[in-house]
N, C-alpha and C positions, 0 to 999 in steps of 0.2 A: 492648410488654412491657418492663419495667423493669428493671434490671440484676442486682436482687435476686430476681426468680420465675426467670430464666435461669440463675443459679447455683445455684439451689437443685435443678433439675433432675436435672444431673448427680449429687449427692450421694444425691437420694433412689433411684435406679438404683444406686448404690453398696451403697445398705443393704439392698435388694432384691435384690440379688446375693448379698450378707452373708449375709443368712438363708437364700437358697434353699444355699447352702452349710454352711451349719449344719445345717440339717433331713437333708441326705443326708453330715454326717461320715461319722469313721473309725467308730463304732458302728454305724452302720445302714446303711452301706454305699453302694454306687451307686442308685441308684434302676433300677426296671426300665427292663431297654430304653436305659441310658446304659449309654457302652459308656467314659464320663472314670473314672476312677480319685480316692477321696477322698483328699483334701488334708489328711491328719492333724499336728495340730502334736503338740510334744512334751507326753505327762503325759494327754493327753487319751486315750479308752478305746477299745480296737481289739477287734474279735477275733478270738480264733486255733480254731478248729477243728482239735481233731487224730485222722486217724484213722490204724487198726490194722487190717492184713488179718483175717478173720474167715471164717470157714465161711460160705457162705450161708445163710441164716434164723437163723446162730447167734449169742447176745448174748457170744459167749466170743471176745473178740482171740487173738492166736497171740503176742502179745507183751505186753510192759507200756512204756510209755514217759514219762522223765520228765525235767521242761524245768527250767531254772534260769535266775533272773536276780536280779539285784543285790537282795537282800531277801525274795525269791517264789518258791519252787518249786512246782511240780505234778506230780502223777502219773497218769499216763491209763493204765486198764485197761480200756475198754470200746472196743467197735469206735469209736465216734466221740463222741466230747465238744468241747463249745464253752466256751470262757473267756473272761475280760474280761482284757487286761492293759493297761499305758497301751504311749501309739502310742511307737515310738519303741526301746522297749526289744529289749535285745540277748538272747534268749533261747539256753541250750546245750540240746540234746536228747541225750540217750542212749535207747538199746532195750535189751532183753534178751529172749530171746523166751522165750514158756511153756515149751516143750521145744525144745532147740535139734538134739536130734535127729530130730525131725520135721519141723520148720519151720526155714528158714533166715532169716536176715535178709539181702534184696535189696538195697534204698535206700531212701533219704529223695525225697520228692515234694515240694516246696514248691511251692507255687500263691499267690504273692499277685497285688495289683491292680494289675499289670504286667505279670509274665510265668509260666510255668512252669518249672520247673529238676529236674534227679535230682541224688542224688548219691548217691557208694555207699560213701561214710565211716561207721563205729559212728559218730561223734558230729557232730552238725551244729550250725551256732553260724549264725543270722540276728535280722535286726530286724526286729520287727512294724510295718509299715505302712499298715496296715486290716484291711479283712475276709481274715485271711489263713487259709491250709491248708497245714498240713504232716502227710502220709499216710507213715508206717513200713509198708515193704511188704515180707513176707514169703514166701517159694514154698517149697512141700514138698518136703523133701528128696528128690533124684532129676529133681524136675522141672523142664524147662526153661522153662515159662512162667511170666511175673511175672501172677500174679492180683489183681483190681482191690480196693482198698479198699475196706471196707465203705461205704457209701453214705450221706450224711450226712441227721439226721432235718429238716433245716432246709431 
């Protein structure tokens, strides 16, 4: 073997690497059954999932929630919605719920591809780093159990 077929080895494993990591970025997430976390660079398209506690079978959240970032805001009013934003960005979330005498606001649920987190601030400030979720959970007033987010269609 020549000293040219033996270098070229290692590179072509390089670019076979390369793709198998493109194919499972920050949009489309891990593949099943990897339990790695994507490797999102900045500007490239993540997405965020966000839900809203909801009555069972009902398409009515108990809140409205809406996220801001440097040029882009949204507003989620339905139990569960999915967006595109790039990786990277620093999103603020605010809630406000439908009736706040019925329903209170609990926490925030962040689920990204790393870890899960609560937090029980009105206003949460993170960065999208893949296929991420953040769940505004609200309990009825009176009650002491936190009820699970509506269940996402994806």
């Amino acid at each position: 073997m020549s000293l040219g077929e033996a270098s070229g080895r290692p590179l072509i494993g390089v670019l076979i690497c390369a793709l198998g990591l493109a194919a499972t970025g920050c949009g489309a997430g891990p593949s099943a059954g990897s339990s790695s976390a994507p490797n999102p660079s900045a500007g490239t398209s993540c997405s965020l999932t966000v839900d809203i506690t909801a009555s069972a079978g009902s398409a009515s959240a108990w809140g409205t929630v809406s996220a801001t970032t440097a040029g882009s805001s949204y507003t989620f009013s339905r139990p569960s919605q999915t967006v595109s934003v790039s990786c990277g960005s620093l999103l603020q979330f605010r809630q406000t719920p439908t009736n706040s005498t019925t329903w209170r606001f609990r926490e925030w649920r962040i689920q990204g591809a790393s870890d899960t987190r609560a937090r029980t601030s009105l206003v949460l400030s993170t960065v999208v780093n893949g296929v991420d979720r953040v769940s505004a959970v609200y309990v009825a007033v009176g009650s002491a159990s936190s009820p699970t987010p509506a269940p996402s269609a994806n």
